[in-house]
MDAnalysis code that builds the backbone (N, CA, C; Angstrom):
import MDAnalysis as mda
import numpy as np

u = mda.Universe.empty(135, n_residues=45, atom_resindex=np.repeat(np.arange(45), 3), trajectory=True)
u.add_TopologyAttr("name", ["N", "CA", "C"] * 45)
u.add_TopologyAttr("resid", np.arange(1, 46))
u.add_TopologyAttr("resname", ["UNK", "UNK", "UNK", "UNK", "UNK", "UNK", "UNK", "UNK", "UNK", "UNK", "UNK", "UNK", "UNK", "UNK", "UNK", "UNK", "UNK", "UNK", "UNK", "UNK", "UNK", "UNK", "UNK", "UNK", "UNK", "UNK", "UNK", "UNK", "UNK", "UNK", "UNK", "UNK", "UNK", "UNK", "UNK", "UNK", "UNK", "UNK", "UNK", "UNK", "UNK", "UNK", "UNK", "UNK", "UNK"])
u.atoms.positions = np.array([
    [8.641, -16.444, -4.008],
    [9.434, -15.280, -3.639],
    [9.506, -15.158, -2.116],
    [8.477, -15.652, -1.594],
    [8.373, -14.956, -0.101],
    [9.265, -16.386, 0.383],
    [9.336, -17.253, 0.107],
    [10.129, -18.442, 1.019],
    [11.522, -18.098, 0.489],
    [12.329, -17.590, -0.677],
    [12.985, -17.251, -1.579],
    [14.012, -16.356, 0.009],
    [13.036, -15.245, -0.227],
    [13.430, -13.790, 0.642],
    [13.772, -14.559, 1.873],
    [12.958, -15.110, 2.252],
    [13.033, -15.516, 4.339],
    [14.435, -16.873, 4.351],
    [14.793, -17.370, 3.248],
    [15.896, -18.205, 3.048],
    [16.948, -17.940, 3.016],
    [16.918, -16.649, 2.233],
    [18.348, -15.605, 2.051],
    [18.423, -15.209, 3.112],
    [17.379, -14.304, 3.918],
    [17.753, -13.596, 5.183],
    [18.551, -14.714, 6.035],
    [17.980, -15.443, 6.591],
    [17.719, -16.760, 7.530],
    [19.499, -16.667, 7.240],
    [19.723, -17.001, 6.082],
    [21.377, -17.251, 5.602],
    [22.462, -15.919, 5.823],
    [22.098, -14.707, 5.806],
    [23.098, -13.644, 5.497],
    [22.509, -12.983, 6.530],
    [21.195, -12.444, 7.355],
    [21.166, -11.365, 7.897],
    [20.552, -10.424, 7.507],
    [20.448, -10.277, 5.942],
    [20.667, -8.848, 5.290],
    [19.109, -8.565, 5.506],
    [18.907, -7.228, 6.376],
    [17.603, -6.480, 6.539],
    [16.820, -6.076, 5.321],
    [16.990, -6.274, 4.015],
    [16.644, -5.822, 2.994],
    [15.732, -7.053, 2.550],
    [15.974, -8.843, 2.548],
    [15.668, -9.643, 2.541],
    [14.366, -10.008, 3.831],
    [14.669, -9.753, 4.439],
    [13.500, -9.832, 5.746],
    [12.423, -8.683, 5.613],
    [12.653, -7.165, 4.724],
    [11.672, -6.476, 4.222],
    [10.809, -6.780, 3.544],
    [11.807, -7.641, 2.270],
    [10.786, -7.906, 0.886],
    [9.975, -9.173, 1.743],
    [10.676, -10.444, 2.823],
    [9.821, -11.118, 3.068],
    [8.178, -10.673, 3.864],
    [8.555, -9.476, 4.889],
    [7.245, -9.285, 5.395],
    [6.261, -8.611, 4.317],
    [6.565, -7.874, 3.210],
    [5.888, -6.885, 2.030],
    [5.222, -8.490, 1.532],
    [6.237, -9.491, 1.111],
    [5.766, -10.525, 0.356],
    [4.514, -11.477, 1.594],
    [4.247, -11.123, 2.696],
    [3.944, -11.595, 3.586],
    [2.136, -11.225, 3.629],
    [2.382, -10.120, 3.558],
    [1.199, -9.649, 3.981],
    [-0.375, -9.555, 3.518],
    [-0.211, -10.239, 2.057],
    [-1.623, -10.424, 0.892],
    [-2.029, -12.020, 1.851],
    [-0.956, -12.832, 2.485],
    [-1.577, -13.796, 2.612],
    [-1.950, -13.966, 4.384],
    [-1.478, -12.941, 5.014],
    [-1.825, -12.544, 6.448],
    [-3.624, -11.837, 5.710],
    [-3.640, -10.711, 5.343],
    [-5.022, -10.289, 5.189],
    [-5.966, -11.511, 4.668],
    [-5.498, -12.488, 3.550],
    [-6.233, -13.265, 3.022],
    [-7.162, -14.715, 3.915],
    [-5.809, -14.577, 5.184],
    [-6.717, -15.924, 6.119],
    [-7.108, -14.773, 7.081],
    [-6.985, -14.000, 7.560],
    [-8.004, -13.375, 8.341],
    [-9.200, -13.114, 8.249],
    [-9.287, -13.030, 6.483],
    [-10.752, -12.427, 5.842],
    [-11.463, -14.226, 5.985],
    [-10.490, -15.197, 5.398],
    [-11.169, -16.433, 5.280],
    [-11.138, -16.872, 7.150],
    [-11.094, -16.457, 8.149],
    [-11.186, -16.876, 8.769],
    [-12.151, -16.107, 9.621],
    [-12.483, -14.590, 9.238],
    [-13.699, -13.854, 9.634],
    [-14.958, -14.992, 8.811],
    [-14.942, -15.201, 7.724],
    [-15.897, -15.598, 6.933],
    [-16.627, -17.095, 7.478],
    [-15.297, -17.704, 7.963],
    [-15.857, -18.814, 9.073],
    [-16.878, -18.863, 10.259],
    [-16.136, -17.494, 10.783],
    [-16.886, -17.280, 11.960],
    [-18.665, -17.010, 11.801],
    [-18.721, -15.956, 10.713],
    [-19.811, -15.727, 10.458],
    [-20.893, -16.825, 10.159],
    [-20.108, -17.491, 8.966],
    [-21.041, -18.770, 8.823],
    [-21.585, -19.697, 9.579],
    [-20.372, -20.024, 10.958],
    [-20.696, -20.591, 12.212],
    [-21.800, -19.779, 13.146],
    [-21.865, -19.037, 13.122],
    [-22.552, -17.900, 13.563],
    [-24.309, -18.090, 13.180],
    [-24.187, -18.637, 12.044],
    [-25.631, -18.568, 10.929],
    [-25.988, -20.090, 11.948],
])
């Protein structure tokens, strides 16, 4: 869905498509931040 959304926009413009892409965006922005806090820590140990 999220490459889906940013393909359509990319093609038409339409601000509605570039919404659903950042909404569709954002489980996997939090998800490497957490895996990339979790790095640090371990490096840390």
């Amino acid at each position: 869905m999220r490459d889906f959304s940013w393909k359509y926009f990319a093609m038409t413009g339409d601000v509605d498509a570039y919404l659903l892409y950042k909404e569709a965006s954002d489980p996997y922005e939090e998800e490497a931040a957490a895996a990339e806090e979790l790095i640090v820590e371990e490096e840390a140990e």
